[in-house]
MIBA-981705 format. One record per residue (C-alpha): residue number from 1; residue in one letter; y negated, x, z. Coordinates in pm, whole numbers, plus 32768, in hexadecimal, padded with zeros to 4 digits. Example, Ala and Ser with C-alpha at 12.3 -4.5 7.8 and 13.67 -1.06 7.14 Angstrom:
BEGIN
PT    k  r     Y     X     Z
PT    1  a  81C2  84CE  830C
PT    2  s  806A  8557  82CA
! end
This chain:
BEGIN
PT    k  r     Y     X     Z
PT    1  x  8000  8000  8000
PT    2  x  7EA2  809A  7F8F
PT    3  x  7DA0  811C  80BB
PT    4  x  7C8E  7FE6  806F
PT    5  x  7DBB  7ED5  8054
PT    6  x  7E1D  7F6C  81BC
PT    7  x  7CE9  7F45  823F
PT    8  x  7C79  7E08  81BB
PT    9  x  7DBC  7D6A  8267
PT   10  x  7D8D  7E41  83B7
PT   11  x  7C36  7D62  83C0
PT   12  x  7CD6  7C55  8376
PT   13  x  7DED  7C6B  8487
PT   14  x  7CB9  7CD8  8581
PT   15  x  7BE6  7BA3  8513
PT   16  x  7D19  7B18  854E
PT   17  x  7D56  7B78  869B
PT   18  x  7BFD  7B3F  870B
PT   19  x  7C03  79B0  869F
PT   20  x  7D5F  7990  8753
PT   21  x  7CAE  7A0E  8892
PT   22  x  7B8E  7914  885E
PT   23  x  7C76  77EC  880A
PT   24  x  7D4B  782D  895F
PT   25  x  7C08  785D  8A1D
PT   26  x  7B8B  7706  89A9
PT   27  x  7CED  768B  89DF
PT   28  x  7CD1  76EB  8B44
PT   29  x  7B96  763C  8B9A
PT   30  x  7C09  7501  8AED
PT   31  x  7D34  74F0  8B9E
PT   32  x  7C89  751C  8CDF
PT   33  x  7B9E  744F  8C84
PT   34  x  7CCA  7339  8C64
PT   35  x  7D59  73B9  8D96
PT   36  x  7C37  737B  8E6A
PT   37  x  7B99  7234  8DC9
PT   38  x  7CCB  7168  8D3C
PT   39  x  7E17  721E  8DF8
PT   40  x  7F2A  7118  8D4E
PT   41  x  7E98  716C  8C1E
PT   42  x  7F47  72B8  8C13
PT   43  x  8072  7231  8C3F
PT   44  x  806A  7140  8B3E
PT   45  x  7FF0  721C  8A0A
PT   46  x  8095  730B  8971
PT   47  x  806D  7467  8928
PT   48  x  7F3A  74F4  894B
PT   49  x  7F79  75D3  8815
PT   50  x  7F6C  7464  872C
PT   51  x  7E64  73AF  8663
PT   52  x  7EA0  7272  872F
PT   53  x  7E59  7296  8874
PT   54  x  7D2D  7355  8802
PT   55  x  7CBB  7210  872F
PT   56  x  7CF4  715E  8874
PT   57  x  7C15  7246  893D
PT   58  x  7B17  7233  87FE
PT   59  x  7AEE  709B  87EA
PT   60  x  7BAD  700E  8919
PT   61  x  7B21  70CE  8A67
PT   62  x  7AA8  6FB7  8B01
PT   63  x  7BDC  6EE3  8BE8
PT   64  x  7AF3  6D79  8BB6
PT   65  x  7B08  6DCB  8A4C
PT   66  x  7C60  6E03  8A30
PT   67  x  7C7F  6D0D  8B23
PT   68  x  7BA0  6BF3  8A6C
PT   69  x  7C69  6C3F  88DB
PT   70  x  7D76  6B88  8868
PT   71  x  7EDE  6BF4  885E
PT   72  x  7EC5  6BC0  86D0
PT   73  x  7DA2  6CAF  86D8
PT   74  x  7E1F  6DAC  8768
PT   75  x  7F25  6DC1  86A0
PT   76  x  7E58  6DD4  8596
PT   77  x  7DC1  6F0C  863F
PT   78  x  7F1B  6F9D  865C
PT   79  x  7F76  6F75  84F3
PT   80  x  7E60  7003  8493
PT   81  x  7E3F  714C  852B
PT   82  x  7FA9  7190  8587
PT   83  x  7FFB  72C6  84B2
PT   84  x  814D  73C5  84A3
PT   85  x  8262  7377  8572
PT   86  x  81BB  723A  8616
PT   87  x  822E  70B5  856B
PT   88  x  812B  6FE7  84E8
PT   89  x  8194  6ED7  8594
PT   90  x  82D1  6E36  863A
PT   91  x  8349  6E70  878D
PT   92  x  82A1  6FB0  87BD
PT   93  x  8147  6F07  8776
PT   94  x  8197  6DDA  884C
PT   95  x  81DD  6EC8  894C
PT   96  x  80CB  6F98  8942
PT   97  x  7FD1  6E6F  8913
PT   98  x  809B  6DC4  8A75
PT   99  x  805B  6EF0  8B1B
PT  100  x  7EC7  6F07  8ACF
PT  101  x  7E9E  6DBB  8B2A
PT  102  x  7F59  6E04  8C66
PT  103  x  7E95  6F50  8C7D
PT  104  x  7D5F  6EBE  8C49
PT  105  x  7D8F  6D94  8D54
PT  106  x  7E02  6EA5  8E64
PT  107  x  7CBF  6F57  8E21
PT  108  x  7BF3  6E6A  8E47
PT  109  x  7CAC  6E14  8F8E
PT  110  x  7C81  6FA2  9001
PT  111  x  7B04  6FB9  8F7E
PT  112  x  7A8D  6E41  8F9F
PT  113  x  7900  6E4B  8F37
PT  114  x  78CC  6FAA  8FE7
PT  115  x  792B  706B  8E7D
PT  116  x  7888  703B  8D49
PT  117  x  7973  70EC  8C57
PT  118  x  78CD  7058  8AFF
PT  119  x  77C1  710B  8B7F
PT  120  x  78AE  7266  8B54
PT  121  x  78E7  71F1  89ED
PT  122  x  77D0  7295  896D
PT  123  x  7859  73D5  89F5
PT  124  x  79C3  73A5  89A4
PT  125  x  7987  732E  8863
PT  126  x  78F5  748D  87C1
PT  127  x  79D4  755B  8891
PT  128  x  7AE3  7485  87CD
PT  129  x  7A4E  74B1  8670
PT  130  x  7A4C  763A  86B4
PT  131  x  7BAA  765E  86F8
PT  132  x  7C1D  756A  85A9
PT  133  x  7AEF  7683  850B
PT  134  x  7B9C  779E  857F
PT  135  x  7D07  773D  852C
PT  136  x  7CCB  76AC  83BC
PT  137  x  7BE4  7778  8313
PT  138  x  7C5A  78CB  8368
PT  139  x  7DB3  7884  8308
PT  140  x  7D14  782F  81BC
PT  141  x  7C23  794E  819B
PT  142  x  7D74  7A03  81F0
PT  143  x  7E3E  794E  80D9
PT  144  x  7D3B  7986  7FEE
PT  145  x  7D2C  7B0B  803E
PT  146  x  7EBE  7B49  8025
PT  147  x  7EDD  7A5E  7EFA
PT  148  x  7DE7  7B07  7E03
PT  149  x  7E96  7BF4  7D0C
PT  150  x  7E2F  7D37  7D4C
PT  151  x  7E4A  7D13  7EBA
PT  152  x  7F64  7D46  7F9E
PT  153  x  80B4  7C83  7F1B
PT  154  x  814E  7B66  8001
PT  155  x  827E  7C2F  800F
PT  156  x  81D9  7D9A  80B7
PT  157  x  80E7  7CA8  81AB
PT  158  x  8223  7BF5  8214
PT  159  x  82D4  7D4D  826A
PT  160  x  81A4  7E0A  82D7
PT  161  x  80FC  7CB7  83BA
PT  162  x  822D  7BB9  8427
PT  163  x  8103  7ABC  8482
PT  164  x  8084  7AA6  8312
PT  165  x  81F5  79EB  82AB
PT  166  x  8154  78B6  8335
PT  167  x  7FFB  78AF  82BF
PT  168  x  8038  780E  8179
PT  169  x  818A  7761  81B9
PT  170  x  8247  7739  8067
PT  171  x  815C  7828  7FAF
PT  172  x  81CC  7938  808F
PT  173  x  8345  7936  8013
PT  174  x  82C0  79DB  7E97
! end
């Protein structure tokens, strides 16, 4: 592999690095966040590491709101912004959208009036959009980079970087 090619990927695994780092920080505070304002929240979303309980945090932070939609609605929400390994609907969505509501009504049983977390929403909701930032667009600045011709081949990136296998999914196995 040429010097600049070499180089040009070293930045991008740094870059790379660097935006994991911020995206786990962020993580962090939004799951203490939960764990302090909404604690049967935690329990009811799933992984931290998914679009949907992101989305959830995003447009739902707020136990009267979840609390005040209809059970059609959220599913609605659900089927719209669950992604990867997560069903679009069924009893995984039921589930999830019986467990907010449930959530949401113990919150409001923990907090009463004395918490005002659509207030936080304005907060949450950036931190939110900076994590889906930092976890879509690099991976496409990255598949741009590594797919160019000229540049480093799928093949040597997928020896040389394990992590790069699963940046592009199916255009990775060329």
């Amino acid at each position: 592999m040429p010097d600049a090619e070499r180089r040009a990927l070293q930045r991008l695994t740094r870059r790379r690095e660097r935006l994991e780092d911020e995206v786990a920080a962020i993580k962090r505070r939004l799951l203490h966040l939960v764990r302090w304002a909404c604690p049967a929240v935690e329990a009811v979303l799933p992984d931290f590491r998914t679009s949907l309980p992101l989305a959830v945090l995003h447009d739902l932070l707020g136990p009267a709101r979840i609390a005040g939609m209809r059970q059609a609605a959220l599913l609605r929400f659900v089927a719209a912004r669950a992604s990867g390994n997560h069903p679009h609907g069924g009893p995984f969505a039921e589930n999830l959208v019986g467990g907010l509501k449930a959530a949401a009504a113990e919150t409001q049983r923990l907090h009463g009036a004395a918490v005002d977390l659509p207030r936080l929403q304005p907060e949450v909701a950036p931190e939110v959009d900076r994590v889906n930032a930092a976890l879509i667009l690099p991976r496409s600045a990255e598949v741009n980079f590594l797919g160019r011709p000229g540049m480093v081949s799928w093949r040597s990136a997928r020896r040389a970087w394990p992590w790069v296998a699963g940046l592009a999914g199916g255009a990775a196995s060329a």
